[in-house]
C-alpha positions in Angstrom: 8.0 -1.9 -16.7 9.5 1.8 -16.9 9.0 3.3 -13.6 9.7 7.4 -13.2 11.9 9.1 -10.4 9.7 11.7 -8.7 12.0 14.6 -7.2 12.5 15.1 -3.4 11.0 12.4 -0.8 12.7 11.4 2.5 13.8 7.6 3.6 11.9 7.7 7.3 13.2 4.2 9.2 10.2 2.4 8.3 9.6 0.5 11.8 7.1 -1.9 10.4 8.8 -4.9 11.9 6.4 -4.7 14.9 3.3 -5.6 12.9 4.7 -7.3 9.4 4.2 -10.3 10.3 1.2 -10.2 12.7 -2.1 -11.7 10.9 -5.1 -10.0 11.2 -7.1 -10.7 14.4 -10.7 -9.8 14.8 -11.6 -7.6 17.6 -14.4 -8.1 19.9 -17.2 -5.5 19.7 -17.1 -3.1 22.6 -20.1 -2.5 24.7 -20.2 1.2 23.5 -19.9 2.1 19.5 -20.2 5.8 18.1 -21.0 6.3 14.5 -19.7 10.0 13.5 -22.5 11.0 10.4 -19.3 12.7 9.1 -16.6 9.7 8.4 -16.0 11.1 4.4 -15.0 14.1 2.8 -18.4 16.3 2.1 -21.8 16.8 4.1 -22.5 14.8 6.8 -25.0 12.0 6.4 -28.5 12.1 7.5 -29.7 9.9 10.6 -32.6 7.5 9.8 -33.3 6.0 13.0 -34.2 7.7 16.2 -33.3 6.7 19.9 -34.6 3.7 21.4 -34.8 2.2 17.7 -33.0 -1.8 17.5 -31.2 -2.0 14.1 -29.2 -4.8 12.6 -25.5 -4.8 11.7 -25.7 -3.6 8.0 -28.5 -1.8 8.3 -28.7 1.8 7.0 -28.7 4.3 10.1 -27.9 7.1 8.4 -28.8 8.5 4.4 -25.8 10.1 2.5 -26.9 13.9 2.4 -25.9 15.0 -1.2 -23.6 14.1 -4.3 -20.4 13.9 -1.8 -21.7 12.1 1.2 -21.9 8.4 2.2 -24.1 6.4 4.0 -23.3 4.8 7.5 -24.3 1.7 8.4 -24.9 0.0 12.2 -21.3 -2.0 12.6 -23.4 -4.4 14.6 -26.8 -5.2 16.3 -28.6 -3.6 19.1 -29.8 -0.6 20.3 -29.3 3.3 19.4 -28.9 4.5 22.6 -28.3 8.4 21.7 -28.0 10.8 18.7 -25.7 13.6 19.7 -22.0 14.7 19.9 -19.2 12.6 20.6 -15.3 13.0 20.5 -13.9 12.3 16.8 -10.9 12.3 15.5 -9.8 15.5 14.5 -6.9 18.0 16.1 -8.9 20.6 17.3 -10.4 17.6 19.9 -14.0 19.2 19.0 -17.2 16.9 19.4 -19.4 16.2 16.6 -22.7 14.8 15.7 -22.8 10.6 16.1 -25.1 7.6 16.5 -24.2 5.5 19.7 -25.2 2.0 19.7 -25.8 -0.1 22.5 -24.8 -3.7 20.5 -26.8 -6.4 21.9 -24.5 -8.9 21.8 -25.8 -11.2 18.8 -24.3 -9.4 15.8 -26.5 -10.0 13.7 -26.8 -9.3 10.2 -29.5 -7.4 8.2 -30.9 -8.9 5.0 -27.3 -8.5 2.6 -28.0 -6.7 -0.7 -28.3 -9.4 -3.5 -24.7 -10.1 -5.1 -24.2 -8.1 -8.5 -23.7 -10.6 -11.8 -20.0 -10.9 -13.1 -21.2 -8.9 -16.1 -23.1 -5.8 -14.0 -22.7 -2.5 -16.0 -20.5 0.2 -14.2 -23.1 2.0 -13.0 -24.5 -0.7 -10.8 -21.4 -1.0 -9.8 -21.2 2.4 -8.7 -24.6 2.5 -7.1 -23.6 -0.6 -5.1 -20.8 0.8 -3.5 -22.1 4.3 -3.1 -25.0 2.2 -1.1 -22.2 0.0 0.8 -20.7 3.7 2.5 -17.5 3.2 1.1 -14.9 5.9 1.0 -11.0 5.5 0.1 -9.6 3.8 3.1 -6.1 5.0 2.4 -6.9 7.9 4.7 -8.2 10.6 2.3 -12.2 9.4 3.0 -13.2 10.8 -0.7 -16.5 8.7 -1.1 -15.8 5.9 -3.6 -18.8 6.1 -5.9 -18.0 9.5 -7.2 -14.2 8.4 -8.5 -15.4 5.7 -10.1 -18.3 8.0 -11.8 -15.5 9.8 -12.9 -16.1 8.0 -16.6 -18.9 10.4 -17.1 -16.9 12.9 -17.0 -13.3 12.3 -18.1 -11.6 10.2 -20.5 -10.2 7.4 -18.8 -7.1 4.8 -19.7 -5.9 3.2 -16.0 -6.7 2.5 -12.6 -3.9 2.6 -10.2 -4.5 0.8 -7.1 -2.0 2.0 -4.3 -0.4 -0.7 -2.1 2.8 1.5 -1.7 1.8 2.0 2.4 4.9 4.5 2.3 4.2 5.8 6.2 5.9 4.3 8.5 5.0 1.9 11.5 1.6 0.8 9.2 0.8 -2.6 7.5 -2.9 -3.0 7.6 -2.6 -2.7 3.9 0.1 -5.1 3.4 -1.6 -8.1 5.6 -4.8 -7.4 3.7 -2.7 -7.9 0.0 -1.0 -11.2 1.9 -4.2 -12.5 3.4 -7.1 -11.9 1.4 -5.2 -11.2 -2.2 -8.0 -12.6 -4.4 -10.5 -10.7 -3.1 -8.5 -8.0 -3.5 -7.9 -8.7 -6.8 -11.5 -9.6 -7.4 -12.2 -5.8 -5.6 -9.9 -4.3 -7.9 -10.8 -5.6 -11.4 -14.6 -4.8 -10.7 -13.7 -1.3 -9.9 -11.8 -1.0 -13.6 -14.9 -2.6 -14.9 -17.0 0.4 -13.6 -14.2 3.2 -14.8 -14.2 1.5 -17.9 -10.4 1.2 -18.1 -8.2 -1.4 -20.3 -5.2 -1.0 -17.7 -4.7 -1.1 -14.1 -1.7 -1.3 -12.4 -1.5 -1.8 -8.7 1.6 -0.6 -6.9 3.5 -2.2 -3.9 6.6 -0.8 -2.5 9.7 -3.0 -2.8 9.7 -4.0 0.9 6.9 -5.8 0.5 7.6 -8.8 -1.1 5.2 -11.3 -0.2 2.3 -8.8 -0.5 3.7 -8.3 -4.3 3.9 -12.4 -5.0 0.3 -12.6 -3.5 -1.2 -9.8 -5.6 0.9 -11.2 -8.3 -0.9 -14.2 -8.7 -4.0 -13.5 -8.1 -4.2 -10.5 -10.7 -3.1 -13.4 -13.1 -6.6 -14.6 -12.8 -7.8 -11.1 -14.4 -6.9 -9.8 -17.6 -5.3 -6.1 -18.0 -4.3 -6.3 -14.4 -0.8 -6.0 -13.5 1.1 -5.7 -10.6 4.4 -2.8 -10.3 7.0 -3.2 -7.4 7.8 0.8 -6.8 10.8 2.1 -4.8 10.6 2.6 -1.3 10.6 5.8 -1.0 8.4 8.4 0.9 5.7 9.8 -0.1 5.3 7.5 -2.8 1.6 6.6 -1.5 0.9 10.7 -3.0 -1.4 9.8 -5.5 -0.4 12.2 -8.0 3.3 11.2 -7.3 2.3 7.4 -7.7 1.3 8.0 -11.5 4.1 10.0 -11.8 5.9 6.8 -10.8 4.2 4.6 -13.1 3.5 6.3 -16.1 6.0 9.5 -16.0 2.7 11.9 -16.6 2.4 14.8 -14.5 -0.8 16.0 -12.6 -0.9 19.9 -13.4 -0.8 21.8 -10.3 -4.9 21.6 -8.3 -6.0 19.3 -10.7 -6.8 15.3 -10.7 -5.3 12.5 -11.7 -8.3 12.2 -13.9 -7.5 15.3 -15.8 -4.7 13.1 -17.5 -7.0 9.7 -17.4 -6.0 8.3 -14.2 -7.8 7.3 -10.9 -6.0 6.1 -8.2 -7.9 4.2 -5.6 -6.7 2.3 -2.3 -6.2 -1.5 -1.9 -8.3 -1.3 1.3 -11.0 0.2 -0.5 -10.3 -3.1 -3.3 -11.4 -5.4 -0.7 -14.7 -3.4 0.7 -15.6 -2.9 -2.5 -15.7 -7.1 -3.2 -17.7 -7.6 -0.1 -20.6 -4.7 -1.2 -20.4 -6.3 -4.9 -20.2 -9.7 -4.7 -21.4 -10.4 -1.0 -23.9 -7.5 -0.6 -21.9 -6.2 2.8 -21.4 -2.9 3.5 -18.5 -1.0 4.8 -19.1 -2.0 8.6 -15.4 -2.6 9.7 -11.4 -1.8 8.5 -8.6 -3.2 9.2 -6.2 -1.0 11.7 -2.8 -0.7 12.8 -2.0 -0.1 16.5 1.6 0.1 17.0 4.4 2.9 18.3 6.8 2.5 21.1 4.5 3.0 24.0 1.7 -0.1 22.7 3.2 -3.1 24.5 1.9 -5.7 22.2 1.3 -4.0 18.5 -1.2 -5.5 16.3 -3.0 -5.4 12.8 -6.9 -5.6 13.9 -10.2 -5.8 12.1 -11.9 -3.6 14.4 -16.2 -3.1 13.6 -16.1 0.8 13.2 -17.3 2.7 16.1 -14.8 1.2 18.5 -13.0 3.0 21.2 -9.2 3.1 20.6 -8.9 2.8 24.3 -10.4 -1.0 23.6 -8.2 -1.6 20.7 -5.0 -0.7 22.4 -6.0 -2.4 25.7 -7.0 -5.5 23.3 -3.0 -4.6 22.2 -1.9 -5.2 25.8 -1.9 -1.1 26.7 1.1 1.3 26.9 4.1 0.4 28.6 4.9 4.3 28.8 3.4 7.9 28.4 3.5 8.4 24.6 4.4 11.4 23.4 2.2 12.0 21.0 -1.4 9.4 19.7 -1.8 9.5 16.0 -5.1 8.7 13.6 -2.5 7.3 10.4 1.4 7.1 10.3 3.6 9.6 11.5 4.1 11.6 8.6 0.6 13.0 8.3 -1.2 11.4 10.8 -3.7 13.4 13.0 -2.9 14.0 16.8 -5.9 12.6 18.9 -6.6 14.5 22.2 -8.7 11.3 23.3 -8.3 7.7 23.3 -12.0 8.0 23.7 -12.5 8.6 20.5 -14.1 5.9 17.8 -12.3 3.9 15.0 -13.8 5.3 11.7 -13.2 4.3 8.1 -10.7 6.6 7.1 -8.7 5.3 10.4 -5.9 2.8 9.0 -3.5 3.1 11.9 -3.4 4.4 15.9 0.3 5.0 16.9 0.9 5.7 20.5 4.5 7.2 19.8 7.7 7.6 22.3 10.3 10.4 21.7 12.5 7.7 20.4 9.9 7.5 17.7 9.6 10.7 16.2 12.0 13.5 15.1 10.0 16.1 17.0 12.0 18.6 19.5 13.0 21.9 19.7 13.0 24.4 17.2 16.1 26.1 16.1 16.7 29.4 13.8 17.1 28.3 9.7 19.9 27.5 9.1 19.1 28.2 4.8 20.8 25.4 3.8 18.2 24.1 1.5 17.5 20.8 2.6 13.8 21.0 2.7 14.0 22.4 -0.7 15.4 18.8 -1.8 13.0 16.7 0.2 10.2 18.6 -1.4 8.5 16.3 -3.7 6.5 19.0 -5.1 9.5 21.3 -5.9 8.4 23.9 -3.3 10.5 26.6 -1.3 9.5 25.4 2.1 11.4 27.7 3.9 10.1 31.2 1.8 6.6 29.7 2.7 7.4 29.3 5.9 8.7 32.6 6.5 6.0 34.3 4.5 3.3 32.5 7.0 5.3 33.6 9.8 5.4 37.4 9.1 1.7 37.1 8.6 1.9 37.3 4.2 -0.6 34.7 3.5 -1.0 36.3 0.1 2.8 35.7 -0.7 2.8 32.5 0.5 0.1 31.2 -1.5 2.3 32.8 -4.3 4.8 30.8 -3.1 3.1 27.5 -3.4 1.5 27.3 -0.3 -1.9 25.5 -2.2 0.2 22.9 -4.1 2.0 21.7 -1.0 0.0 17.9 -0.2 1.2 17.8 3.8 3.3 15.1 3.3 5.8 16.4 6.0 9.2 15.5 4.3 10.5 19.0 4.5 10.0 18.8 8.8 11.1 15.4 9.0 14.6 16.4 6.8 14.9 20.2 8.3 18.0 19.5 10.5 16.8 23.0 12.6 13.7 20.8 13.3 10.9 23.5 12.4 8.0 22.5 12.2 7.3 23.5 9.0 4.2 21.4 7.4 2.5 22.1 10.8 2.7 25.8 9.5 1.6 24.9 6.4 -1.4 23.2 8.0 -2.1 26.6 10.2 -1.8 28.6 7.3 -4.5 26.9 5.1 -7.0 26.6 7.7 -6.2 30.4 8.0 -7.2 31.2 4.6 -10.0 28.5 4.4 -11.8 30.4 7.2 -10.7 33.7 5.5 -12.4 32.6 2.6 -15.8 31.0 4.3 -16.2 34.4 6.2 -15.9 36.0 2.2 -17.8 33.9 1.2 -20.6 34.5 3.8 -20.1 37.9 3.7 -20.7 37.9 -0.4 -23.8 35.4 0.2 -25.6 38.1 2.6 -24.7 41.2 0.2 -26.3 38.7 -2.6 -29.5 38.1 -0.3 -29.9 41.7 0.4 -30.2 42.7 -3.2 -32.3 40.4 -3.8 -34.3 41.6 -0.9 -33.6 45.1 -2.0 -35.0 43.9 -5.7 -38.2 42.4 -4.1 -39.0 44.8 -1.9 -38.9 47.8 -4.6 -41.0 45.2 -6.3 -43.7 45.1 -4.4 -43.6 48.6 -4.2 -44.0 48.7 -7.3 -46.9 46.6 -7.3 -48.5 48.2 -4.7 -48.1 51.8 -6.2 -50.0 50.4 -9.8 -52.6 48.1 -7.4 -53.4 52.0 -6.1 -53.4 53.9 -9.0 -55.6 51.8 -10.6 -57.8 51.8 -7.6 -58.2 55.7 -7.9 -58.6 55.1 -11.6 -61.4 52.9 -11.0 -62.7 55.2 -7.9 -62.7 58.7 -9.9 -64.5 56.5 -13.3 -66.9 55.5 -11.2 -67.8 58.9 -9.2 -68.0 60.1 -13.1 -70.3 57.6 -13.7 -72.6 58.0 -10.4 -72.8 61.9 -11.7 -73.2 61.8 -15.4 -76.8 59.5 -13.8 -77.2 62.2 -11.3 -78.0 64.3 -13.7 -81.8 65.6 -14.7 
């Protein structure tokens, strides 16, 4: 088939040769699991259980909380031994609100939802996996159920299922296509059954040639399924660059892929969704990447979520040296972790413990203005006018600049030859004006409730003012009354 040239991207040594060819193992459960009620993009789910409770593994512990939400699930059997804050992954090292489970040892599973017919409409399909807890697994955590509603709202033509697993060091993804391919497949055609689509293409990166002869033949088994070897080329995994790639259309700037007919879903995601359709499982575990120089024995394992890193990279054989820098996700955008205490959660697809040999990071130097991030920018962005807008404190300019339509893909840092750390800038900048715009936004929400308050109370006022008036009114008819009797 035609494939597209995006602009920009970088060529990052893809050091995937440590994991490539390691099959998935299994982890063992650790004696501690932590459930954040906030593993998805949107409000936090609601707990269903209380302390002391003993749930099953697949039992629902805690309610999605709104439209955008998903459901949590125990990963195993036992006991919830606390409700409370616990260390999750996220930069600013800040607890948040999780169930800890005390497993009992057993793993046992609750009653599975019954299996869905080969012929179940899309929105049973839907309902099923919004029930399952399942969110995109590529990293981005948007829950599952709402894309694939996305028929309701949009007119849809494909489905593109991303296998590119552009970052480097990572291969969860890759092992999953060369392991479990026809459920994959299987995952994949019941997901264009609920969009409704007539095409789906699912994309693999050239350097992953057994991954695309396993996909290959298993989508033969499902009509209007085809599979499309892209260039290896970061970030190709960007959805909106990946149906570039494919079908040369062009996602207007803050819109969707949907807005031009697309969804774009994650093969991870594939394979979770066959398990909640067909074997009435919900999303109770992933499959994770532990690798980087510093991991002494780097491995692709299918970890129950809720499990310590710590455990997973001691079940790895530990660090052989003080890593620079732990990362949630590949090194590209991957989130630092402050902890190794912190749980495996579904968004999680990799844990790198990374030596300077690793990474490009060191010290900053002056611009040198010689336009190379301007080429690696697969957006078409000035990175270096945002960059200097941010820094003089010009937020306004830089979001004039482009600053919203940059995706954090980090190819301008990793190509700046000054080494400045310009994404991280980016990300600094954002959060800037997101909490700029929640403290408008408060701030407009009070004015609004004190007009209203304003409106009621002069109201009531109102009210009361007629209530009296029509009191004296009564009053003064009837002293007319009692004296028009009173007289002879």
């Amino acid at each position: 088939m035609k494939l597209f040239r995006i602009r920009g991207g970088v060529h990052p040594d893809p050091r995937k040769d440590a994991t490539r060819e390691k099959t998935i193992v299994d982890a063992p459960i650790s004696a501690v699991l932590h459930l954040p009620l906030q593993q998805h993009i949107g409000a936090p789910a609601r707990p269903v259980v209380k302390v002391g409770d003993h749930v099953l593994k697949g039992q629902v512990i805690a309610e999605a909380a709104g439209p955008v939400s998903a459901t949590v699930h125990a990963s195993t059997s036992g006991a919830v031994a606390a409700i409370g804050p616990v260390p999750v992954p996220h930069a600013s090292g800040l607890a948040a609100p999780a169930i800890t489970l005390a497993p009992d040892g057993k793993d046992t599973w609750a009653e599975p939802m019954p299996p869905l017919p080969d012929d179940a409409e899309p929105a049973a399909i839907a309902a099923r996996v919004a029930a399952a807890g399942i969110v995109g697994l590529g990293g981005a955590t948007f829950p599952s159920a709402v894309k694939l509603n996305l028929r309701e709202r949009h007119k849809l033509t494909t489905l593109v299922m991303n296998g590119a697993e552009c970052e480097p060091f990572l291969t969860c993804d890759d092992r999953l296509m060369r392991e479990h391919a026809e459920e994959v497949a299987a995952g994949v055609a019941l997901m264009a059954r609920a969009l409704g689509v007539g095409r789906t293409l699912i994309a693999i990166e050239t350097n992953k040639p057994e991954a695309t002869a396993a996909m290959t033949e298993a989508a033969a088994l499902h009509p209007g399924i085809d599979v499309a070897p892209v260039p290896t080329r970061y970030p190709m995994g960007s959805e909106k660059h990946l149906v570039h790639t494919l079908t040369g259309l062009e996602t207007p700037a803050r819109a969707l892929t949907a807005d031009i007919g697309v969804v774009v879903h994650n093969i991870a995601t594939a394979f979770a969704v066959y398990e909640a359709v067909k074997l009435g499982r919900p999303l109770v575990s992933r499959v994770v990447t532990v690798s980087g120089g510093a991991v002494a024995e780097p491995k692709n394992l299918r970890a129950v979520l809720g499990t310590p890193i710590s455990d997973l990279i001691a079940l790895c054989g530990g660090l052989t040296a003080e890593p620079q820098e732990i990362l949630s996700g590949g090194p590209m955008m991957g989130q630092p972790l402050r902890s190794t205490d912190i749980p495996t959660v579904k968004g999680m697809n990799g844990i790198l413990a990374l030596l300077p040999s690793d990474t490009r990071r060191g010290p900053a130097h002056a611009c040198l203005r010689c336009g190379t991030c301007v080429t690696a920018c697969p957006c078409g962005l000035l990175p270096l006018e945002i960059a200097a807008n941010i820094r003089n404190g010009n937020f306004d300019a830089a979001v004039s600049a482009g600053l919203m339509d940059c995706i954090g893909c980090g190819s301008c840092a990793y190509a700046c030859p000054s080494r400045i750390p310009l994404v991280q800038s980016f990300h600094y900048a954002k959060g800037h004006i997101a909490a700029e715009q929640r403290v408008k936004q408060h701030n407009e929400e009070a004015k609004r409730l004190a007009q209203q308050k304003a409106i009621r109370q002069e109201k009531l006022a109102a009210e009361r003012k007629a209530m009296m008036e029509k009191k004296k009114a009564a009053a003064a008819a009837a002293r007319a009354a009692q004296e028009g009797t009173a007289e002879p």
